[in-house]
N, C-alpha and C positions, 0 to 999 in steps of 0.2 A: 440799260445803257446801249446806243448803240454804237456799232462796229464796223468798219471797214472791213468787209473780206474778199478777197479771191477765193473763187471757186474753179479748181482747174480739176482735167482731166489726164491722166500718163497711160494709159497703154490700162484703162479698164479701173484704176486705182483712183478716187476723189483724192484730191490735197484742198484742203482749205486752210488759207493763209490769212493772218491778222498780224500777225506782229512784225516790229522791224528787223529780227533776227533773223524769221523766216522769207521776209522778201526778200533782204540780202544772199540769204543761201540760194535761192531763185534766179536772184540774177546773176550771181558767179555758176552756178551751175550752167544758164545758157551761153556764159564764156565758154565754160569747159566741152559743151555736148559739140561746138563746132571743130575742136582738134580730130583727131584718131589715136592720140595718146589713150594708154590704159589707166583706168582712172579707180584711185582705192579711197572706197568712202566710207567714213568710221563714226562711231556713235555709242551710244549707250543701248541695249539689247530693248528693242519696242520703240526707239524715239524715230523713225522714219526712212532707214537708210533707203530701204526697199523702192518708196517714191522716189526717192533721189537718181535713185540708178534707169529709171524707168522713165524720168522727166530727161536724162540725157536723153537718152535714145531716143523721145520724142523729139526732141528739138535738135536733134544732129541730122544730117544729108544722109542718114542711113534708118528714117523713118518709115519707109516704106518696106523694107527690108526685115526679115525675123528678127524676133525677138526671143530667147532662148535663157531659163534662168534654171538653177538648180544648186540644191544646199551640200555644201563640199562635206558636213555634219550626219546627214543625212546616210549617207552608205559606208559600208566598208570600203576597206582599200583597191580588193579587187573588184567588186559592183561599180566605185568609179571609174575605175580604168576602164571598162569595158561602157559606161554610160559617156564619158566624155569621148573615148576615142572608136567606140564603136568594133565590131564583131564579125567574122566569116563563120558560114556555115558550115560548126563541126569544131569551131574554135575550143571549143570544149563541153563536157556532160550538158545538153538541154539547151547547146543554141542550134537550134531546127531549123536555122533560116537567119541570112546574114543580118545586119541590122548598122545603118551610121548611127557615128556617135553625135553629140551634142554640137561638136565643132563644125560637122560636114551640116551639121540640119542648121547653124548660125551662117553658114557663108552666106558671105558678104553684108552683113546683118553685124548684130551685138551677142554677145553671150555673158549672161550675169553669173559670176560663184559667189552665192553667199555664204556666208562663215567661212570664208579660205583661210584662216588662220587654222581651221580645224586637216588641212588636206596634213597627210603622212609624208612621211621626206621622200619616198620612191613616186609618191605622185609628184613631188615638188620637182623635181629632176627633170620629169616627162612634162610636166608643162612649162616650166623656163625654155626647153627646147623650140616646143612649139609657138608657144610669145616669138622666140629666136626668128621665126620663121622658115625652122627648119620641117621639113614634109615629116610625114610619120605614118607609119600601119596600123590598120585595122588589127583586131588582137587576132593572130591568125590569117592573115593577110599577108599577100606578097604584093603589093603595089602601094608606092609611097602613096600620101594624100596630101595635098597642099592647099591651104584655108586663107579664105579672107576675113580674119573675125577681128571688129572689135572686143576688146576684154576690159569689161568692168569687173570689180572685187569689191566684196563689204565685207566686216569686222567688227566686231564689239571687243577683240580683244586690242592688245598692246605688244603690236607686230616686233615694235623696234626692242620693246623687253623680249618676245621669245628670241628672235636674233641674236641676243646677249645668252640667252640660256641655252644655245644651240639648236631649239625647237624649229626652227624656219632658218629657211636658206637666205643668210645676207642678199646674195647676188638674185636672188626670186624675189628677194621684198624691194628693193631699188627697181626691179622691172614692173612690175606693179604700180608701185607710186611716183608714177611721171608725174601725175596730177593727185593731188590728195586734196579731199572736202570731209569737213569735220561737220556732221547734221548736231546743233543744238540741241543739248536733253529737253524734257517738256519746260521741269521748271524753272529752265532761262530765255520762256517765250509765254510766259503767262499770258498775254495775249490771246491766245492761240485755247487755250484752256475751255473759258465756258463755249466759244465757236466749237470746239471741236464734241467736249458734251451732248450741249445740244442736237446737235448732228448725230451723232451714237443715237441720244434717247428717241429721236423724232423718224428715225430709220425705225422703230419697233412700236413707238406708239402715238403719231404727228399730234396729237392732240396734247401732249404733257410740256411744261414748262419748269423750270426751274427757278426756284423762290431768289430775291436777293441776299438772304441770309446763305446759301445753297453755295449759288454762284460764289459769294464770297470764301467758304470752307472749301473747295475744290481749288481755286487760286491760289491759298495759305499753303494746302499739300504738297507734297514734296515730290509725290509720282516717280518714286523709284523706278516703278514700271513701265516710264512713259507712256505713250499714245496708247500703246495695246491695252496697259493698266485700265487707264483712262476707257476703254472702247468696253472690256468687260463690265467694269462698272456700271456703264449707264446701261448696258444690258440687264445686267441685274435688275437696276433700278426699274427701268422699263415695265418689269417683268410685276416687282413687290411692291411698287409704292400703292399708297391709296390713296384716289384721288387722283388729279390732274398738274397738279403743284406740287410739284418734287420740293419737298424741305430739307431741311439740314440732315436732322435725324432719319432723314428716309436713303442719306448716303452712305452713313456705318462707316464712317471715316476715324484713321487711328486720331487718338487723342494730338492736339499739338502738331497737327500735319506732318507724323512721323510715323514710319508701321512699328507696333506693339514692340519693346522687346520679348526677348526670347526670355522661356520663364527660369526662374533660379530656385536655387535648393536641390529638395531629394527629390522632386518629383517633374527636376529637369532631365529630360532626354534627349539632344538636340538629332542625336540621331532617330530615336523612334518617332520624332515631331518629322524631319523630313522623309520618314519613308509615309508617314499617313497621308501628308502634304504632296507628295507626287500622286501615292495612291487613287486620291481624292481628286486631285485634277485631272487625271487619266479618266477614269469614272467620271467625272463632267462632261470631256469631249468624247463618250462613246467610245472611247479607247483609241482616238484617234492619235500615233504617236505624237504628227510632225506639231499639230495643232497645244498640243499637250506639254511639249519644249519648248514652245513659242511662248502660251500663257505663261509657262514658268519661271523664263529668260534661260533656259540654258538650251543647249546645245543637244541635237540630235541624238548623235552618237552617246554625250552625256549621259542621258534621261533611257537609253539602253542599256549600259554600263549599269546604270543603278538598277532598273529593273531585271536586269540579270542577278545582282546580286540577292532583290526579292525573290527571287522563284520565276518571276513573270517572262513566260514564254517570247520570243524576240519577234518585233514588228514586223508586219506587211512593207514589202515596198515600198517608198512612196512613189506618186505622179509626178511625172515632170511636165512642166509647164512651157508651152510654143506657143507662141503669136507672130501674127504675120502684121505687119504695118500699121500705125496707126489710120 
């Protein structure tokens, strides 16, 4: 069948577009990238926020300017403090040499937090400030700094329920969502579906196709996972089919485009099922943490939590990621 698609580029990340849900979001998004309002964009964990935030800043008057992103998930409390607002030398054990933060290397630029629903209330406090536009120090530092940063936020959670729970600062979540954009899960852009497949499979092996029987079972699915779901998969697939013509059976799709339930009886353990199941993905990405919480939809800090409570020794760093202009 063929297909209308866009093929765009955000700051290094393909979006391929087909469907009418995603054009839409495309073009309200090029509304919103011309404000300087802070803009909170939410979704289901894998269905695209990331493009999203990455297509503003393409299309805003601040493209030429950094581009600055980092998972609020990702570190403790005090590693963020010190990675958003930056460091003097001697600030404490093992800083050898001053370092800016995240804001001062965004001036006049954009700055992305993803997962901000995961930041701690002491960070919540110190960044409403700074939104405020009020200056602020290095940790260790005697001289205010004052930024020009746009602030994008994403979320997979339910800001306005932590608010209700006390989890997040009412008056933090109102400064954040000046502008709110909700990215559509996958499977209310079916559309979007075998384009996006295909694209996965043919980045690993350009010669493979997928069957119409194939195409049709991928559309039915449900894609809990969204996009990322969807991107593993045809890796997989990539990797094990035989032959050239991806089939149905060659995608190990749960029955009824639903994942398996969880099993019943005595020889249900839903907890020993999810420590094998982290286990197992962690050992697929090389142990790579941040890659490892992504595959699995949850959250950073999450997928530490739990493997602390396996025995498993606490992650590397991660990178943070700058870009300069598109």
């Amino acid at each position: 069948m063929e297909r209308s698609v866009e093929t765009l580029q955000f700051l290094g990340l393909t979006a391929l577009v087909a469907s009418p849900r995603m054009r839409e979001m495309l073009a309200l998004t090029e509304r919103v990238a011309r404000s300087n309002a802070t803009v909170l964009i939410q979704g289901e964990s894998g269905s695209g926020k990331e493009v999203i935030a990455r297509a503003i800043h393409h299309m805003s008057l601040r493209c030429s300017k950094p581009w600055v992103d980092v998972s609020c998930g990702a570190l403790p409390e005090h590693l963020m403090e010190s990675e958003l607002f930056g460091y003097e030398k001697g600030a404490f054990s093992g800083a050898d040499s001053s370092k800016p933060g995240l804001f001062e290397l965004a001036h006049t630029g954009t700055l992305f937090l993803d997962e901000v629903g995961e930041l701690e209330p002491k960070m919540q406090v110190k960044l409403l400030r700074v939104l405020d536009g009020t200056p602020y120090y290095r940790l260790g530092g005697t001289r205010k700094i004052a930024v020009d940063v746009r602030i994008l936020t994403a979320t997979n959670q339910d800001l306005e329920g932590l608010v209700k729970q006390g989890r997040f600062r009412q008056d933090l979540y109102h400064r954040l969502s000046q502008l709110m954009l909700d990215v559509p899960p996958l499977r209310e852009r079916p559309e979007d579906i075998v384009v996006l497949a295909e694209y996965f499979l043919r980045k690993h092996q350009p010669q493979m196709d997928l069957s119409l029987d194939a195409q049709r079972a991928l559309e039915s699915y449900s894609w809990p996972g969204n996009v990322r779901e969807l991107r593993n998969m045809m890796t997989r697939v990539a990797v094990m089919a035989q032959g050239d013509l991806v089939e149905m059976g060659d995608l190990n799709l749960p029955v009824n485009g639903h994942a398996p339930e969880a099993p019943t009886g005595a020889g249900a353990n839903l907890d020993g099922l999810e420590k094998t199941t982290i286990l197992r993905v962690l050992d697929e990405m090389g142990g790579h943490r941040q890659r490892t919480a992504e595959r699995l939809g949850i959250s950073r800090r999450t997928l530490s939590r739990k493997l602390k409570q396996y025995g498993v020794n606490e992650p590397e760093l991660p990178e943070v990621r700058i870009a300069g202009g598109v």
